[in-house]
NUBARO-5540 format. One line per field, with one value per residue (C-alpha): residue number from 1; residue in one letter; y, z, x. Coordinates in pm, whole numbers, plus 50000, padded with zeros to 5 digits. Layout:
<rs>
pos	[NUM, ...]
code	[A, ...]
north	[Y, ...]
up	[Z, ...]
east	[X, ...]
</rs>
This chain:
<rs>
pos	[1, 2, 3, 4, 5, 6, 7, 8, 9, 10, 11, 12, 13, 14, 15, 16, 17, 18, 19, 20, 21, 22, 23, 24, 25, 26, 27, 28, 29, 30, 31, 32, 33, 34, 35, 36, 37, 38, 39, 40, 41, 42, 43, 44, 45, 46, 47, 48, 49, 50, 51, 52, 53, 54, 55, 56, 57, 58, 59, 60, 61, 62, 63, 64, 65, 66, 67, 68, 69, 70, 71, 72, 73, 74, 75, 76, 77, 78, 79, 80, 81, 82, 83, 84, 85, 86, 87, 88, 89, 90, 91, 92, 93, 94, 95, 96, 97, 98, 99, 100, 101, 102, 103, 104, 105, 106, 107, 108, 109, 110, 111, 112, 113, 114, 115, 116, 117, 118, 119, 120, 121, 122, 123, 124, 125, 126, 127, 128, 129, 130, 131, 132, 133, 134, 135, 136, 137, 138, 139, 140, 141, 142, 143, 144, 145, 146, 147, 148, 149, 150, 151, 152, 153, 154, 155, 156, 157, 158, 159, 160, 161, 162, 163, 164, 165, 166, 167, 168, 169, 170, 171, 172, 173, 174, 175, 176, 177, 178, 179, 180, 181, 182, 183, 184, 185, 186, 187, 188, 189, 190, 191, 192, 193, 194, 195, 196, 197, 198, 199, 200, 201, 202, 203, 204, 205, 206, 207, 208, 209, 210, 211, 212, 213, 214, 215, 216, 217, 218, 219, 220, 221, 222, 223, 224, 225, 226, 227, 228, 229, 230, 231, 232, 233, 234, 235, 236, 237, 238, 239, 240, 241, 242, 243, 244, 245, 246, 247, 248, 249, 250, 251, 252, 253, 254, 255, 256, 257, 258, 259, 260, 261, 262, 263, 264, 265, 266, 267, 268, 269, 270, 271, 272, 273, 274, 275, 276, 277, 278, 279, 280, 281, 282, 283, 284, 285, 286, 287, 288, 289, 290, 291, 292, 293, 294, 295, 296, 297, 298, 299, 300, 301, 302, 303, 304, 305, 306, 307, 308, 309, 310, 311, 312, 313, 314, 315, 316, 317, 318, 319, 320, 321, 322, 323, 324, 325, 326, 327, 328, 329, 330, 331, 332, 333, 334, 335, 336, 337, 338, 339, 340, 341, 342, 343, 344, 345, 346, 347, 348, 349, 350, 351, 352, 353, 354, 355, 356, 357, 358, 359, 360, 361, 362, 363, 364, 365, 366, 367, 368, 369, 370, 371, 372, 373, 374, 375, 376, 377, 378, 379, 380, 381, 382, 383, 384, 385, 386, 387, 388, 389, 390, 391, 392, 393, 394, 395, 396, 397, 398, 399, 400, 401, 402, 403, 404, 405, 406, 407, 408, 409, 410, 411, 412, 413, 414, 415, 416, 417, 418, 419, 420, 421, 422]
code	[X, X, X, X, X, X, X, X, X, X, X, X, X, X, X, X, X, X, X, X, X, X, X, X, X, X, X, X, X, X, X, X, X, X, X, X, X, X, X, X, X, X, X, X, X, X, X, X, X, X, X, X, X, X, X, X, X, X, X, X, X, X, X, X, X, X, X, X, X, X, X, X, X, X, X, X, X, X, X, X, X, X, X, X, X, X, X, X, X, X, X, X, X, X, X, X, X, X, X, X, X, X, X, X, X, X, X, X, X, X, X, X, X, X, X, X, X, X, X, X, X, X, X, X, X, X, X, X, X, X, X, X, X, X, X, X, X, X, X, X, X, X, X, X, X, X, X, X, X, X, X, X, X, X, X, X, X, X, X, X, X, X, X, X, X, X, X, X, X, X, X, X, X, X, X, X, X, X, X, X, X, X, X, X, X, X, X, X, X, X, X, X, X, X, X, X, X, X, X, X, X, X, X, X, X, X, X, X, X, X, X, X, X, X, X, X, X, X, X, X, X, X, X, X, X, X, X, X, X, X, X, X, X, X, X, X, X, X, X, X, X, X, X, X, X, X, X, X, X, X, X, X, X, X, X, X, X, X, X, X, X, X, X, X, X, X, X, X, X, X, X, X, X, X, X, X, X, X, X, X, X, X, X, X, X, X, X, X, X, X, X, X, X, X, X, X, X, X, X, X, X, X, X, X, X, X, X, X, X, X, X, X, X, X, X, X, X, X, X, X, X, X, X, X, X, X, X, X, X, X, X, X, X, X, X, X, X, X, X, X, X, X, X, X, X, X, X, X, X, X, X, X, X, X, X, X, X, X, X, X, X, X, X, X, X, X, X, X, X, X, X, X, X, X, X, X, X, X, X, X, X, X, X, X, X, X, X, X, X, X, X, X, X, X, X, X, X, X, X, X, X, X, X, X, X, X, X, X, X, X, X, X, X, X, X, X, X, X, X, X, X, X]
north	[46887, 46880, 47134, 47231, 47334, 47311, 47229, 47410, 47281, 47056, 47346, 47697, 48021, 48424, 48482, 48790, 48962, 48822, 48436, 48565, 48686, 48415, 48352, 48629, 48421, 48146, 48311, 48181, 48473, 48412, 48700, 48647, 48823, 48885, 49204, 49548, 49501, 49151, 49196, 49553, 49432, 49110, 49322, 49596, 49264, 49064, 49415, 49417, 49050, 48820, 48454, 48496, 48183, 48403, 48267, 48408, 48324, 48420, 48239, 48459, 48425, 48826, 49122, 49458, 49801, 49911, 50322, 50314, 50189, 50556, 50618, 50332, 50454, 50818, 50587, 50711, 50369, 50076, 49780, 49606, 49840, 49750, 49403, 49164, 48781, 48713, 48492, 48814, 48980, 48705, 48814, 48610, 48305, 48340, 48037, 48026, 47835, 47900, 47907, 48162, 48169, 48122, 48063, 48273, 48094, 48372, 48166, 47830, 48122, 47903, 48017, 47790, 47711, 47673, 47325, 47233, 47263, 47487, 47656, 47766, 48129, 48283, 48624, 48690, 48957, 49044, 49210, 49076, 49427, 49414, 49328, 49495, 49464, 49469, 49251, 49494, 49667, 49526, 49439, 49562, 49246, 49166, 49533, 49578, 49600, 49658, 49906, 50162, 50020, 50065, 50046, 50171, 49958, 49635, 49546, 49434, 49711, 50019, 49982, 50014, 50285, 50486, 50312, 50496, 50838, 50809, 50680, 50900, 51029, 51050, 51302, 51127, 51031, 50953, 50862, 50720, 50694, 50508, 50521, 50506, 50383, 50323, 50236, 50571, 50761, 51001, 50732, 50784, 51147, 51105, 50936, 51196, 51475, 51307, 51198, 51544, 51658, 51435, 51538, 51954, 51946, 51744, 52008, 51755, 51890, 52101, 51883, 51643, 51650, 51526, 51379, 51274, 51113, 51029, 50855, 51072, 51445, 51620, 51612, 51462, 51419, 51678, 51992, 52213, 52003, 52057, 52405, 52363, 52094, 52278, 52497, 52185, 52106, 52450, 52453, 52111, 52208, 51887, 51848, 51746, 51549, 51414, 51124, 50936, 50564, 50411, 50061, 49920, 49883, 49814, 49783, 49690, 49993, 50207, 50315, 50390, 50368, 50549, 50595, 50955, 51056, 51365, 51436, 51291, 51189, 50841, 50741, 50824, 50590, 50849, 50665, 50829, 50774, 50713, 50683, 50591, 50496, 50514, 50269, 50298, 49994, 49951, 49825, 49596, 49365, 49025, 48783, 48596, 48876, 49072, 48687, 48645, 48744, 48987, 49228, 49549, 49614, 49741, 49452, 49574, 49422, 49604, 49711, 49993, 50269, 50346, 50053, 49832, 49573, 49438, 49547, 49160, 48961, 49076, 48865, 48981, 49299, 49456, 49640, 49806, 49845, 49571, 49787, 49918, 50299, 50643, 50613, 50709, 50344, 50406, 50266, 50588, 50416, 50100, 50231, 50411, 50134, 49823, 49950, 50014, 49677, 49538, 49742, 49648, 49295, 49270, 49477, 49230, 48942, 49101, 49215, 49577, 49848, 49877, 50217, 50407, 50532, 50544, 50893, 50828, 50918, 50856, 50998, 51070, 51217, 51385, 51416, 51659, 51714, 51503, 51657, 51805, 51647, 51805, 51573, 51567, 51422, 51371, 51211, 51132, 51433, 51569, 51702, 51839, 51615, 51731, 51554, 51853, 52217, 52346, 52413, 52083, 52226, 52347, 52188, 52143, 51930, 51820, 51609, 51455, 51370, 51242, 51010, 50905, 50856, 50796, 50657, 50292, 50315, 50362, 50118, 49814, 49893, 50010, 49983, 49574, 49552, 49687, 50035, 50292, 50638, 50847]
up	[50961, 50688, 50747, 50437, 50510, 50870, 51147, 51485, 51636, 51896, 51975, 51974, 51958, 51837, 51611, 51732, 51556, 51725, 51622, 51256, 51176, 51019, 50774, 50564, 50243, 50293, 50505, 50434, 50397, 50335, 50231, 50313, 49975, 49621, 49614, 49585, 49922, 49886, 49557, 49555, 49890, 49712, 49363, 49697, 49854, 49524, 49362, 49728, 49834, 49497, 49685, 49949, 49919, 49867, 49908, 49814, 49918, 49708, 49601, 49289, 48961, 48882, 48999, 49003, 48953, 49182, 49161, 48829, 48897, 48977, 48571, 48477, 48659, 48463, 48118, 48104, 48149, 47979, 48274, 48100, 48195, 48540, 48580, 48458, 48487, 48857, 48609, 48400, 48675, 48922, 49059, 48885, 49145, 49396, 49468, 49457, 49690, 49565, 49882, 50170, 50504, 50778, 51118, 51208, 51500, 51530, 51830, 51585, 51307, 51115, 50889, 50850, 50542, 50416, 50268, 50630, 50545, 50787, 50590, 50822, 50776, 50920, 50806, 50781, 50549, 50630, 50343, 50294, 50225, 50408, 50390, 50207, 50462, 50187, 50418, 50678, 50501, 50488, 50135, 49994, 49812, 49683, 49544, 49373, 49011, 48949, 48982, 49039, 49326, 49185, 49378, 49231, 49465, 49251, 48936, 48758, 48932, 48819, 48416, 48594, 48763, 48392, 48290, 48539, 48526, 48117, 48136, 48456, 48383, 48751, 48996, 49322, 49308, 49648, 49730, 50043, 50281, 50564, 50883, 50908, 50808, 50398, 50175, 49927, 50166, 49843, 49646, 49757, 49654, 49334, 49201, 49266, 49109, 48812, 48777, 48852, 48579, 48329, 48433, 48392, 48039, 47871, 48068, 48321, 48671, 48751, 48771, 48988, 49309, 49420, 49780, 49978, 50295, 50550, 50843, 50965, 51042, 50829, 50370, 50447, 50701, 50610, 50683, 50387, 50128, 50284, 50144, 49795, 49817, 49974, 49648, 49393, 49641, 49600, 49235, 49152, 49420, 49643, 49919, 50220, 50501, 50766, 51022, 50778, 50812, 50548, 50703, 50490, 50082, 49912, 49566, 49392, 49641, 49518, 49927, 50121, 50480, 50695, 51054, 51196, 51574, 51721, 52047, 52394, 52137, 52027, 51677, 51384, 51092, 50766, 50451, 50109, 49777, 49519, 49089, 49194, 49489, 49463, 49758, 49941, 50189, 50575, 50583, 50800, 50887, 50741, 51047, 50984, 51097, 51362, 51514, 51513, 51799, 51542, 51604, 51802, 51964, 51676, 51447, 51239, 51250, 51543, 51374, 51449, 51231, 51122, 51068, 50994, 51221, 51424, 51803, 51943, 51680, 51601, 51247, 51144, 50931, 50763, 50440, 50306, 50381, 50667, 50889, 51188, 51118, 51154, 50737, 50437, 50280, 49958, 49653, 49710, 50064, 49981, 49740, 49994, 50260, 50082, 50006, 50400, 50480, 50224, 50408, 50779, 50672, 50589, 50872, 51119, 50928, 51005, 51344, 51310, 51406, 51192, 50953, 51088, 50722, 50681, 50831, 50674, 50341, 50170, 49811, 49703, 49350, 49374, 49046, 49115, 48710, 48413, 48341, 48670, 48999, 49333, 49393, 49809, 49968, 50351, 50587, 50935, 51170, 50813, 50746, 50396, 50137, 49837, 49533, 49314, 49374, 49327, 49571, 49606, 49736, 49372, 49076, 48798, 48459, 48535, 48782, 48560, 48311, 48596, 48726, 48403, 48177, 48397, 48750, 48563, 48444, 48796, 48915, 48687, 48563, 48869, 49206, 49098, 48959, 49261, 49078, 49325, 49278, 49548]
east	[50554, 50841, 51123, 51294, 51632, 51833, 51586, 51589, 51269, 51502, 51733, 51477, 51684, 51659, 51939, 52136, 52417, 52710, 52579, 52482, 52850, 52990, 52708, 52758, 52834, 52572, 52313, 51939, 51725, 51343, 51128, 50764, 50545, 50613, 50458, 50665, 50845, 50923, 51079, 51237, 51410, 51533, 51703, 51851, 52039, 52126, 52256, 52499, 52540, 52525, 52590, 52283, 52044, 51722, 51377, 51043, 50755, 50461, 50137, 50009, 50117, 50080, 50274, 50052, 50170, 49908, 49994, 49897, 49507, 49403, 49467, 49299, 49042, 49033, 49085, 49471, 49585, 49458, 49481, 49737, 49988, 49969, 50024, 50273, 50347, 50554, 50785, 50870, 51008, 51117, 51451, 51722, 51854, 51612, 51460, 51031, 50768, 50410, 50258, 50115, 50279, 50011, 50199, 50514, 50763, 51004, 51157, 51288, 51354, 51084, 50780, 50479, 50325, 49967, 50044, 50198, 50563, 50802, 51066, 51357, 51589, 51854, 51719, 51368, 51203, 50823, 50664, 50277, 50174, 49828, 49411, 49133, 48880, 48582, 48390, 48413, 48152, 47800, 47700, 47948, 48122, 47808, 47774, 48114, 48109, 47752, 47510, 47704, 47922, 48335, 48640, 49018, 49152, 49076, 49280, 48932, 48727, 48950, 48800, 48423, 48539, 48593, 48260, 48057, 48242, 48171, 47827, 47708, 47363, 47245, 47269, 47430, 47779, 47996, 48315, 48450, 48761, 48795, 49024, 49339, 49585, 49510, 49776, 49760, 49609, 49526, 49402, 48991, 49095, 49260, 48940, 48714, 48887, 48985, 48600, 48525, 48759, 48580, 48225, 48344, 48537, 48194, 47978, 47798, 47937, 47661, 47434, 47583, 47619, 47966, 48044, 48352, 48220, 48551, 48544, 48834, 48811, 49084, 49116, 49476, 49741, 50034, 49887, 50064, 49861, 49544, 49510, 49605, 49328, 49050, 49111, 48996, 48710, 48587, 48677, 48494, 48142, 48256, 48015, 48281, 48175, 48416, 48333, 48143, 48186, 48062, 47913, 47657, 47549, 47256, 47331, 46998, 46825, 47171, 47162, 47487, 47457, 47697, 47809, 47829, 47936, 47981, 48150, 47960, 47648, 47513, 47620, 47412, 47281, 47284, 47108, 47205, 47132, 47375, 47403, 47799, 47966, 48363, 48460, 48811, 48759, 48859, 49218, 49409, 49707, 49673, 49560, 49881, 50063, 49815, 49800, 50157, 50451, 50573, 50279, 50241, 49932, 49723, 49860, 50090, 50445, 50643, 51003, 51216, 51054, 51428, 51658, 51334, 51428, 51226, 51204, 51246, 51350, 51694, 51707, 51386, 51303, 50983, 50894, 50617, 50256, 50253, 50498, 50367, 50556, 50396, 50483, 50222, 50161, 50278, 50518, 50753, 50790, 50935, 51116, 51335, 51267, 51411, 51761, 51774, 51667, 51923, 52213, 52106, 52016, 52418, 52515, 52344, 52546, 52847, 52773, 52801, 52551, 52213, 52218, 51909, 51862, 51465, 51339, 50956, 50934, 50641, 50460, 50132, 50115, 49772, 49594, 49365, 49318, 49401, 49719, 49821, 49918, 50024, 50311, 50290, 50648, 50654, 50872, 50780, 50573, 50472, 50827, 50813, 51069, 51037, 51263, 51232, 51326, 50966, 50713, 50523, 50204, 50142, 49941, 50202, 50186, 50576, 50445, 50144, 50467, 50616, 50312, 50231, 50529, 50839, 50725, 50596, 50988, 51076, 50901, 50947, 51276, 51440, 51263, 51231, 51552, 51832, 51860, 51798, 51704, 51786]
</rs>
């Protein structure tokens, strides 16, 4: 094994804030994913602590605006849009291994490395986002992108999704959402009315029939929303059917098979037809993590859901998707997460007491038209936290201005780059 940097392996030890103090100006901080977390929590600590020795660990070469995949989807975006080169927006002076972390050994304050290399920190940043568990499904990798079987949740599936919605001619289409938790827990949503949309301005609605099969038994987790939504399943004749797990796909027989239970009865194999199947897949922790000491029980890295930190590991904090908090998944999230982490992360270095500044706050900018979007904004226990003085539970084109025009600005041009919004 090859250490790069100070080696610990001959003296193990958990960093706490008292022996972190005086490494304020030199302090090694490694940040585990390039993804939004990774990178929004790098600009939050360059933009408040210039001479940290930053190092990112990411193995792609392309950075994905993933919120925007629902309009590529609808043909609003062109792909494009959403992805750019990791070099074009690498933070400036942090340092780059192309690699994936596979062992963690929070204990030596080392990270293991696919190629066998350990690479050592004094502060730790987990932010892998997590796992589309598209082999959870049977069939279904085979499936995806033909006959029918389309997934927003892929950068080069999203364009087939707008393919089908254009070219639907049949009379079966069904989309899917899995347990919880989902990043975008609207996202299996979103698709369907903005298909639905399409098929009802070029006349073609009525003669579909329209299907959102859930494995869980409510339309979404904060309550006030569900109401305003029930409204656009009515409006669009949505056929809604909860504690359907979708488990199996047969793309050449175009035959979903799903999982049904009710309470004290044996589970139920449904088979159903299908012209298109929208797919939101199972979704987990990556194995690196759920297999690591950093996990809780169901996988998920176990941090404070306030300061961030984690709950053992004192020089050790999370962002983003892979955090095991009570959170919606979502881009909103880390944007509000990573300047936290940024301010403990210094705190810790100088021994003081963490800010407990995240209280939850996640957004899902429903589209349930092309051109308007009930903007939902939660914190933790479904608290309502809305940006804007408006009622959020309505349907407004503001917020379809907002999605489509000035969040992609937010995102690459702030979130990325240590501007915050508040």
């Amino acid at each position: 094994m090859i250490c790069l940097g100070p080696c610990r392996l001959c003296t193990p030890m958990i960093y706490h804030s008292k022996d972190l103090k005086m490494k304020k100006s030199n302090a090694k901080v490694v940040v585990v994913g390039g993804g939004a977390g990774g990178l929004a929590s790098v600009a939050s600590l360059q933009k408040r602590a210039a001479s940290l020795d930053i190092t990112i660990i990411e193995p792609s070469d392309k950075h994905y605006y993933q919120p925007g995949w629902t309009l590529v989807g609808a043909g609003v975006f062109q792909p494009g849009k959403t992805v750019r080169s990791m070099d074009a927006i690498w933070p400036k002076d942090a340092n780059r291994i192309k690699d994936r972390v596979t062992i963690f050994e929070p204990d030596n304050n080392l990270v293991v490395l696919g190629s066998g290399q350990s690479v050592s920190y004094d502060i730790l940043i987990v932010a892998p986002g997590l796992t589309l568990g598209w082999d959870q499904i049977e069939g279904l990798e085979d499936a995806l992108g033909r006959n029918g079987v389309t997934s927003n949740y892929r950068f080069d599936l999203a364009p087939y999704t707008w393919k089908l919605v254009q070219e639907m001619a049949g009379k079966e289409a069904i989309f899917t959402q899995p347990a919880m938790p989902i990043k975008c827990a609207g996202a299996p949503q979103k698709a369907m009315y903005l298909s639905c949309d399409s098929w009802l301005k070029r006349g073609a609605l009525s003669g579909i029939h329209v299907t959102f099969a859930s494995a869980i038994d409510v339309l979404f987790g904060c309550k006030p929303y569900v109401s305003p939504l029930m409204e656009y399943i009515d409006y669009y004749g949505i056929d809604l059917q909860f504690k359907m797990e979708l488990i199996k796909v047969d793309a050449d027989k175009k035959l979903a098979t799903f999982k049904t239970q009710s309470e004290d009865q044996a589970p139920v194999l449904i088979e159903r037809d299908f012209d298109m199947l929208h797919v939101c897949p199972p979704q987990r922790a990556p194995d690196f993590v759920k297999n690591s000491p950093l996990a809780n029980k169901g996988g998920w890295l176990d941090v404070d859901p306030h300061s961030l930190r984690h709950k053992t590991y004192e020089n050790i904090f999370g962002v983003g998707d892979i955090c095991g908090t009570a959170n919606a998944k979502t881009a909103a999230a880390v944007r509000k997460q990573a300047p936290v982490v940024a301010q403990n992360i210094l705190l810790t270095l100088e021994g003081k007491s963490l800010l407990n500044g995240y209280d939850g706050y996640g957004s899902c900018p429903l589209t349930v038209e092309k051109g308007k979007i009930i903007l939902a904004e939660f914190g933790y226990e479904g608290k309502l936290m809305p940006t804007f003085p408006w009622d959020s539970t309505k349907a407004r084109k503001s917020a379809w201005v907002l999605k489509k025009h000035l969040l992609p600005i937010v995102y690459w041009e702030m979130m990325l780059k240590g501007r915050e919004w508040p």
